[in-house]
MDTraj code that builds the backbone (N, CA, C; nanometers):
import mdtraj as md
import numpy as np

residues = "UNK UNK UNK UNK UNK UNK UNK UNK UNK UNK UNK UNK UNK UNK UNK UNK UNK UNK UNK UNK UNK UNK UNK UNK UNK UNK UNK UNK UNK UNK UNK UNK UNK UNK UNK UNK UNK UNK UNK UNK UNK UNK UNK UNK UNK UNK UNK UNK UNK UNK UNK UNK UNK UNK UNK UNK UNK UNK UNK UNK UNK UNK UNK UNK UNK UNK UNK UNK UNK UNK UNK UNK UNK UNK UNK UNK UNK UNK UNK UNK UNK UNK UNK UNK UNK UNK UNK UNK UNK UNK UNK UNK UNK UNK UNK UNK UNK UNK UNK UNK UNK UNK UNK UNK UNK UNK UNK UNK UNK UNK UNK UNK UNK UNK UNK UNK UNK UNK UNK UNK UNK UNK UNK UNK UNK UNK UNK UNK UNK UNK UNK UNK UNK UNK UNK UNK UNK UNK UNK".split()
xyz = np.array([
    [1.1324, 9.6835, 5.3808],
    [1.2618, 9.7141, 5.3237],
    [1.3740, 9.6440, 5.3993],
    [1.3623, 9.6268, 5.5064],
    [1.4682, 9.6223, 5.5928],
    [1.4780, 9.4325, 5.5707],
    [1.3694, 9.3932, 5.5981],
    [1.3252, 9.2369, 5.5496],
    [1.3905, 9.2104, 5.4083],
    [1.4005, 9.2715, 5.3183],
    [1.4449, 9.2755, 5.1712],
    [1.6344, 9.2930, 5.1637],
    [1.6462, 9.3999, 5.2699],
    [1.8081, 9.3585, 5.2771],
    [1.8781, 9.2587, 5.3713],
    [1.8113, 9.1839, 5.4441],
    [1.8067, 9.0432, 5.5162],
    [1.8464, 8.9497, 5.4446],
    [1.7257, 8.9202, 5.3167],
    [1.6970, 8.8229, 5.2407],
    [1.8438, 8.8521, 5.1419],
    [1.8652, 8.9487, 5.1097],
    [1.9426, 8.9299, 5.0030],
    [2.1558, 8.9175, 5.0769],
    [2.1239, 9.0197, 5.1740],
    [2.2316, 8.9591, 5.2526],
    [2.2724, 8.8466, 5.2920],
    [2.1554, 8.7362, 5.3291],
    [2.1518, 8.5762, 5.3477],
    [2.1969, 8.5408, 5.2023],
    [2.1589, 8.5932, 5.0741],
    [2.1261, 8.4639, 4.9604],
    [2.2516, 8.5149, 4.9682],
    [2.3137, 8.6705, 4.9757],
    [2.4937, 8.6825, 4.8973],
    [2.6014, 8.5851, 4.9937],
    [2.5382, 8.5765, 5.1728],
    [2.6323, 8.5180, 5.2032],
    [2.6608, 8.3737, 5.1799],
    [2.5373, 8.3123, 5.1162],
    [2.5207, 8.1880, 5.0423],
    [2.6023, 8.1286, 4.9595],
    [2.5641, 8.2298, 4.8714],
    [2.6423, 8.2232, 4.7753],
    [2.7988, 8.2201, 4.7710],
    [2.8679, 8.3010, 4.8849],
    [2.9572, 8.2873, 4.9253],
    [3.0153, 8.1964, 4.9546],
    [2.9663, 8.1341, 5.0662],
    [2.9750, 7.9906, 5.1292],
    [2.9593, 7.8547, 5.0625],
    [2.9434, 7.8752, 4.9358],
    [2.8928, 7.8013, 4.8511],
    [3.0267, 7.7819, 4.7797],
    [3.0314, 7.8895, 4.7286],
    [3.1972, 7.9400, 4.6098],
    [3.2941, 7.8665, 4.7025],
    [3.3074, 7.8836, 4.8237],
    [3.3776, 7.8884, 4.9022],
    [3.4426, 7.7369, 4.9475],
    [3.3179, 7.6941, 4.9271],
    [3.3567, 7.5029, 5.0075],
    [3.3825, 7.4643, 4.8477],
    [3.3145, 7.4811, 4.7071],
    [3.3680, 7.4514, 4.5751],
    [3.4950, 7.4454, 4.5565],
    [3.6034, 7.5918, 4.5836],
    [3.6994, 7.5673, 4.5608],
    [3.8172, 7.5189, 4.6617],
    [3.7414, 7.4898, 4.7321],
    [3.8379, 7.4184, 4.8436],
    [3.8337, 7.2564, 4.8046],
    [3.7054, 7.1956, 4.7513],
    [3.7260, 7.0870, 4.6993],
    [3.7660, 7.0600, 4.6050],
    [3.8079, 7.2014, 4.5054],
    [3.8928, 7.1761, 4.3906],
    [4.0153, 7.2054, 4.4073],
    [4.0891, 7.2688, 4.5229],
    [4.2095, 7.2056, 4.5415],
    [4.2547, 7.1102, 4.6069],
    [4.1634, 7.0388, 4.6727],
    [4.1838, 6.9007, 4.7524],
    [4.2019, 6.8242, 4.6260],
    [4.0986, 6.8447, 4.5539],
    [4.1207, 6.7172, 4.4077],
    [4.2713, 6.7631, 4.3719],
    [4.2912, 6.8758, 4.3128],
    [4.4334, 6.9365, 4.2535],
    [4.5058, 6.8551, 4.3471],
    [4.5743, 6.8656, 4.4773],
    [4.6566, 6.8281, 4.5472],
    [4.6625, 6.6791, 4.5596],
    [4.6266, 6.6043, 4.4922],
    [4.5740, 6.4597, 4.5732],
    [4.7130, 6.4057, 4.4509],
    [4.7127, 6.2842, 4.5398],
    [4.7982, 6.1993, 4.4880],
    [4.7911, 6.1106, 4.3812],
    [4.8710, 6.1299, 4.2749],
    [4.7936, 6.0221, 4.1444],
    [4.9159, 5.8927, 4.1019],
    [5.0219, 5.9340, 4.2201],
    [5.1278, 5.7864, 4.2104],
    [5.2357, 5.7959, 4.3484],
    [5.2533, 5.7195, 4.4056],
    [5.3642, 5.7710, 4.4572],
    [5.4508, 5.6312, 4.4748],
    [5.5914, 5.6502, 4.4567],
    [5.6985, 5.5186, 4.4521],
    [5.8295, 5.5716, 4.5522],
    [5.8166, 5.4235, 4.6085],
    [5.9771, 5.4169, 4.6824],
    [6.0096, 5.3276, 4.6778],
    [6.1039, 5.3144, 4.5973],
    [6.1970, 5.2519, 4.5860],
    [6.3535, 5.2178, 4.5540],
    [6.4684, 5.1549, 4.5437],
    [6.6129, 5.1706, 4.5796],
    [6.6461, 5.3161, 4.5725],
    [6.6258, 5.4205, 4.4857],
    [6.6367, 5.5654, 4.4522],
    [6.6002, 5.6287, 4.5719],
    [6.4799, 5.6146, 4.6612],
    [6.4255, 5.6882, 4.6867],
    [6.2392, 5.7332, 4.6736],
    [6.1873, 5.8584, 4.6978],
    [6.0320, 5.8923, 4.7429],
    [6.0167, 5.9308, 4.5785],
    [5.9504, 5.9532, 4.5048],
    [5.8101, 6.0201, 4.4121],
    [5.7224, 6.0024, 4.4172],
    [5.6812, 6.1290, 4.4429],
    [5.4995, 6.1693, 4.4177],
    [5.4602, 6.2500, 4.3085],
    [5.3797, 6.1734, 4.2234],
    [5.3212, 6.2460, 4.1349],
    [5.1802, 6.3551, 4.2416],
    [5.1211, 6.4466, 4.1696],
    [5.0783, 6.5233, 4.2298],
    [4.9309, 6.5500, 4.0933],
    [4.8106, 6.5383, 4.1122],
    [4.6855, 6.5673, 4.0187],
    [4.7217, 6.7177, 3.9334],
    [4.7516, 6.7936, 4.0141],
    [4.7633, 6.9349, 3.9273],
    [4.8860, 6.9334, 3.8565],
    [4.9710, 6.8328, 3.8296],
    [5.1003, 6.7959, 3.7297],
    [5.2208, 6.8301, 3.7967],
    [5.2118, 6.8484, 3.9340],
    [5.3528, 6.8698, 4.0169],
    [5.3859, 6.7481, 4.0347],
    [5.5516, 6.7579, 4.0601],
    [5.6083, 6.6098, 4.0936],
    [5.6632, 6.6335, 4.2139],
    [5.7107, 6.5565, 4.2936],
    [5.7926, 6.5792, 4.4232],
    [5.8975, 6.4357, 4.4613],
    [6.0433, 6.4547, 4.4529],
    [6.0828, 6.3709, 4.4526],
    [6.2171, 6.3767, 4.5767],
    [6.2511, 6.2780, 4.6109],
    [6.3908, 6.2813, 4.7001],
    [6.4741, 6.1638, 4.7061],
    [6.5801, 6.1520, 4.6926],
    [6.6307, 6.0750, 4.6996],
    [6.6934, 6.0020, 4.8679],
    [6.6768, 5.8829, 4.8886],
    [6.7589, 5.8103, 5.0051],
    [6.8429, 5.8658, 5.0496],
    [6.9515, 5.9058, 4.9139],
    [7.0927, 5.9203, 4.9617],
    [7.0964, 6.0971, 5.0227],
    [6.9967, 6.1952, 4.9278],
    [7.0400, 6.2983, 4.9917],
    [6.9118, 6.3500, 5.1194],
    [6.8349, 6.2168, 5.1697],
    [6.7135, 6.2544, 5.2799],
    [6.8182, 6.3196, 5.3965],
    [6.7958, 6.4469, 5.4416],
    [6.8033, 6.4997, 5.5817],
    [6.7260, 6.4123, 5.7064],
    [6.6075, 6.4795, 5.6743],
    [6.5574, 6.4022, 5.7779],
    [6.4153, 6.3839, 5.7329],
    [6.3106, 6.2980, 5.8278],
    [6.1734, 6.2757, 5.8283],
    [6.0811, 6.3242, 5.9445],
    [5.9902, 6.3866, 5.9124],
    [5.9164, 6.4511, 6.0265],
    [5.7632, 6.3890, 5.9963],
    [5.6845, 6.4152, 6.1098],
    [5.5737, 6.3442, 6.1414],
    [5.4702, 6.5105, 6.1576],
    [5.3899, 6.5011, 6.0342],
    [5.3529, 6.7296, 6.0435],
    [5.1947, 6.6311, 6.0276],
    [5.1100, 6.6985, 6.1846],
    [4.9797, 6.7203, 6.2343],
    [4.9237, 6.8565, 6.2213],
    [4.8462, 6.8351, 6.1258],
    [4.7807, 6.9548, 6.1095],
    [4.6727, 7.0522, 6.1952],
    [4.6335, 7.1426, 6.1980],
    [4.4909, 7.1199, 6.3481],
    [4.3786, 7.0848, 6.2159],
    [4.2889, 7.1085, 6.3254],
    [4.1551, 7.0601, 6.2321],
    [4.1124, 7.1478, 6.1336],
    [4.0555, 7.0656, 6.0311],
    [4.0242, 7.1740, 5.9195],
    [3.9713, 7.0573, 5.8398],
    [3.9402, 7.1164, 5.6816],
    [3.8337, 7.0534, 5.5628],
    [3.9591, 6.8778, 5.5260],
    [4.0867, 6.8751, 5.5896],
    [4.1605, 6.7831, 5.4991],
    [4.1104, 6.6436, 5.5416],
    [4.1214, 6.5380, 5.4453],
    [4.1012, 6.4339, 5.5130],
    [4.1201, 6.3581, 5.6032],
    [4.2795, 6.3448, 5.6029],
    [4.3761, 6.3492, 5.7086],
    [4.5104, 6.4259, 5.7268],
    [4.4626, 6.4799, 5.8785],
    [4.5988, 6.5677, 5.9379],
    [4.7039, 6.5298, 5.8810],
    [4.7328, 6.3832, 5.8942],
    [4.8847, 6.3515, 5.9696],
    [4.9351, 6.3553, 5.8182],
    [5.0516, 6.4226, 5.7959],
    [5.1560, 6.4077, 5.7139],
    [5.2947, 6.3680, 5.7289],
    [5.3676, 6.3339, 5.6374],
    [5.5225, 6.2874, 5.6206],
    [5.5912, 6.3538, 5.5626],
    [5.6841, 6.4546, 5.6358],
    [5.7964, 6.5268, 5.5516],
    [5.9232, 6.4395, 5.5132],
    [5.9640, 6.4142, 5.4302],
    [6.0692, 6.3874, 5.3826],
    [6.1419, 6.5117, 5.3352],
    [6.2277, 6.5811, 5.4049],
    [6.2918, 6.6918, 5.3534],
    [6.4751, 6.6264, 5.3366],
    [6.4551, 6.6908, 5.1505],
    [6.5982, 6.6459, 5.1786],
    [6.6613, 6.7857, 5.1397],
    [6.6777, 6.8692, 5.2084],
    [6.7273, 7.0338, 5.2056],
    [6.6743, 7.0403, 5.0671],
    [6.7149, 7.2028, 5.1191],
    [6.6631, 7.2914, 4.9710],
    [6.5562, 7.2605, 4.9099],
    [6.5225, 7.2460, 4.7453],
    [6.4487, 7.2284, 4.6894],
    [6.3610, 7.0748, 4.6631],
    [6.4524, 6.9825, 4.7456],
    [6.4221, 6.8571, 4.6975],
    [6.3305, 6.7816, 4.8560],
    [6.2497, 6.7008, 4.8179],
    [6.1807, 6.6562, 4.9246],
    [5.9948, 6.6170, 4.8795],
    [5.9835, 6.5275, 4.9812],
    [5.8426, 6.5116, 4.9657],
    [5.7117, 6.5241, 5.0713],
    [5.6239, 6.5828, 5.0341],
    [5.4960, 6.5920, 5.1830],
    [5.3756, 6.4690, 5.1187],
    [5.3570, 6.3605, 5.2180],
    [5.3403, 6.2674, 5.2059],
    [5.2054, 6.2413, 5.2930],
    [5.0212, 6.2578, 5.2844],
    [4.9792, 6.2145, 5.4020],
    [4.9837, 6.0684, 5.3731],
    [4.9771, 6.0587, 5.5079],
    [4.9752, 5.9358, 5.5912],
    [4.8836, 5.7887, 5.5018],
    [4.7474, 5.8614, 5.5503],
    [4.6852, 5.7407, 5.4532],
    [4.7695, 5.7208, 5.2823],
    [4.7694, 5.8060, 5.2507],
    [4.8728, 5.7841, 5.0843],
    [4.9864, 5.7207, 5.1137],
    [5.0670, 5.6959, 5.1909],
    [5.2047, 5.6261, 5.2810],
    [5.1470, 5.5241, 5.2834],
    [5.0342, 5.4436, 5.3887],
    [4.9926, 5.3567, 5.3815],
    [4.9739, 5.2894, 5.2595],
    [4.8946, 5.3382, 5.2101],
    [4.8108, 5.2597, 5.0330],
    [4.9355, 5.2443, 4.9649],
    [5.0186, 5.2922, 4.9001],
    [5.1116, 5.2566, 4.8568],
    [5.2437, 5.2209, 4.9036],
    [5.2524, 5.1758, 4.9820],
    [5.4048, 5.0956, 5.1210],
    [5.4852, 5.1605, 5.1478],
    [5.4228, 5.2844, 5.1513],
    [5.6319, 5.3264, 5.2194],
    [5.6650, 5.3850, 5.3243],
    [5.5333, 5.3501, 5.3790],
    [5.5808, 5.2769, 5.5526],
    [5.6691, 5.1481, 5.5892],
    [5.6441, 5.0553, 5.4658],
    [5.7138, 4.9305, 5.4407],
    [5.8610, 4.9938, 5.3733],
    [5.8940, 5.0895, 5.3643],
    [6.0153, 5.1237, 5.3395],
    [6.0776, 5.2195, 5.3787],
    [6.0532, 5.2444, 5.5046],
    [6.1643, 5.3251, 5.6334],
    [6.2401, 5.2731, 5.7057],
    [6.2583, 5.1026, 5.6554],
    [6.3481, 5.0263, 5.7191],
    [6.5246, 5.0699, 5.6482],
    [6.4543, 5.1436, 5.5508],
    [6.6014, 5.1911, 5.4817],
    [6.6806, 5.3134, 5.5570],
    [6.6057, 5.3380, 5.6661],
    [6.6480, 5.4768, 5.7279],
    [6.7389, 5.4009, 5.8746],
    [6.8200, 5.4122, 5.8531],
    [6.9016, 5.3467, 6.0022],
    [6.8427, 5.3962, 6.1135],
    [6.8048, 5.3899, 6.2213],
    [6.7411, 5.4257, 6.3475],
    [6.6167, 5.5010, 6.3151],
    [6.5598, 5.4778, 6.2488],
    [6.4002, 5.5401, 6.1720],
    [6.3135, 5.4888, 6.3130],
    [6.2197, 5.6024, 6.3983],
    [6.1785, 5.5384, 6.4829],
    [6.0455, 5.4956, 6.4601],
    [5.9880, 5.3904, 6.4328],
    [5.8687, 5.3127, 6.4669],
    [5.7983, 5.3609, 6.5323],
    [5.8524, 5.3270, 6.6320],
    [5.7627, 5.3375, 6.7628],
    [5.7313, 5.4701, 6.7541],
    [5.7719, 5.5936, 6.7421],
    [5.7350, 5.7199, 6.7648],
    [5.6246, 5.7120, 6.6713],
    [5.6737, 5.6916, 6.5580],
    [5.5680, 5.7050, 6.4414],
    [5.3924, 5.6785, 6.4647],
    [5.4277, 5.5650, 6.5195],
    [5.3322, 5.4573, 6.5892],
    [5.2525, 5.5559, 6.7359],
    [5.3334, 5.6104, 6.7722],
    [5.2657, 5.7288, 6.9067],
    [5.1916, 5.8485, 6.8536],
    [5.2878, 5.9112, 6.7135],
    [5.2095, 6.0435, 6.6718],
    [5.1150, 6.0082, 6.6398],
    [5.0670, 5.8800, 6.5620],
    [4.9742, 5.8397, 6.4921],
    [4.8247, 5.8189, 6.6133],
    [4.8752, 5.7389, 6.7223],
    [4.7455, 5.7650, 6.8172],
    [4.7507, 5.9430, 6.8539],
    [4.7693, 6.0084, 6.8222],
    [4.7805, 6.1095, 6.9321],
    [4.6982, 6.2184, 6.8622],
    [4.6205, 6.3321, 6.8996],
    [4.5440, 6.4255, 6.8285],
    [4.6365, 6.5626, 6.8530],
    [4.7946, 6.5375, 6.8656],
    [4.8307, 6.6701, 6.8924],
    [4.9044, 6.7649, 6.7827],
    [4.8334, 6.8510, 6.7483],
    [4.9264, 6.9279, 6.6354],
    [5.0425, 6.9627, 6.6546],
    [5.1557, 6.9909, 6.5287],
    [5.2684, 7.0421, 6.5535],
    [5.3554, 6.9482, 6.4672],
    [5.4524, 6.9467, 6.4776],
    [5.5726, 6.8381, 6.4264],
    [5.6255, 6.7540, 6.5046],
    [5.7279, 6.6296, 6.4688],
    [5.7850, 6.5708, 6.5208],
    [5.8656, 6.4998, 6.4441],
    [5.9869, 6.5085, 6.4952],
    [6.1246, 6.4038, 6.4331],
    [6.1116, 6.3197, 6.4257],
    [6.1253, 6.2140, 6.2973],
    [6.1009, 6.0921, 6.3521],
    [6.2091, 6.0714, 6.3053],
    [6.3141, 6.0891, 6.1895],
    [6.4195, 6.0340, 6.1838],
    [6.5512, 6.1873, 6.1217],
    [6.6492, 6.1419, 6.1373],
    [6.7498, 6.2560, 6.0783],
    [6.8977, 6.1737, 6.0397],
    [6.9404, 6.2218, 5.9745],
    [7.0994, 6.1800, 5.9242],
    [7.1683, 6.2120, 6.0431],
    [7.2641, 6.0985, 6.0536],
    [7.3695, 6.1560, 6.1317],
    [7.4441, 6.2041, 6.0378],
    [7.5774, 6.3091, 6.0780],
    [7.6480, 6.3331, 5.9969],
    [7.7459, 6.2248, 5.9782],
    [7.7974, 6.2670, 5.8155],
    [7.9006, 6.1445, 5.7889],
    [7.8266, 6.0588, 5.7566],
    [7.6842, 6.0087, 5.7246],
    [7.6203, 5.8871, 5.7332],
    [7.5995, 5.8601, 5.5552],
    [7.5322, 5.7648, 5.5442],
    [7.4837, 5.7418, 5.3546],
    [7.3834, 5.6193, 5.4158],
    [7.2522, 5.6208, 5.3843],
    [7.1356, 5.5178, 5.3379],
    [7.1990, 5.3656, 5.2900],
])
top = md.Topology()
chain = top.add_chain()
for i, resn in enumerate(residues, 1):
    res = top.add_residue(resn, chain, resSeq=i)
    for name in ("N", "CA", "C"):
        top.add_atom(name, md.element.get_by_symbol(name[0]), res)
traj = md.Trajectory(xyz[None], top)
């Protein structure tokens, strides 16, 4: 008997673990990127599950460099583009790459490189500034 609630405790936690990694790869698909553009305007990302995310140059706050800890994602490293409130974009890294708009943070006056270039070797979670408006400023 006791052998019989073993077996079936193993197959339920199976089963569990099973459900479990499924829908985590069905919101990785949901979340994934199916366009993203920058250009004179500004960031859009289209988004697989039909979200859009957009910001414009003129009203970007600032850009942050967001390391995730470890977990199921492909890659940690993300790109906030927050331009207050409701408007803004979360950007990973490899998706920045593939479509250039790493090749277009030269539009950000004192946008730092080099930092960018440091978070990127580095395995440390957390955030980091990489660029912000001064006040009074315009793109």
């Amino acid at each position: 008997m006791g052998f019989l609630l073993l077996l079936g405790t193993t197959v339920v936690f199976l089963v569990l673990l099973a459900r479990a990694r499924h829908e985590r790869a069905a919101r990785r698909v949901a979340a994934a990127t199916t366009d993203l553009r920058a250009d004179d305007w500004g960031v859009k990302r289209w988004i697989a599950d039909g979200r859009y995310e957009e910001v414009a140059w003129d009203d970007l706050e600032e850009v942050r460099a967001l390391t995730l800890p470890k977990g199921p994602w492909d890659t940690r490293l993300r790109l906030v583009f927050d331009g207050g409130g409701e408007r803004g974009c979360i950007v990973p890294i490899d998706v920045a790459e593939q479509y250039g708009l790493l090749g277009e943070l030269w539009r950000l006056p004192g946008f730092d490189h080099r930092r960018l270039t440091e978070v990127l070797d580095e395995e440390r979670t957390g955030q980091e500034v990489l660029w912000n408006r001064a006040p009074g400023t315009s793109t």
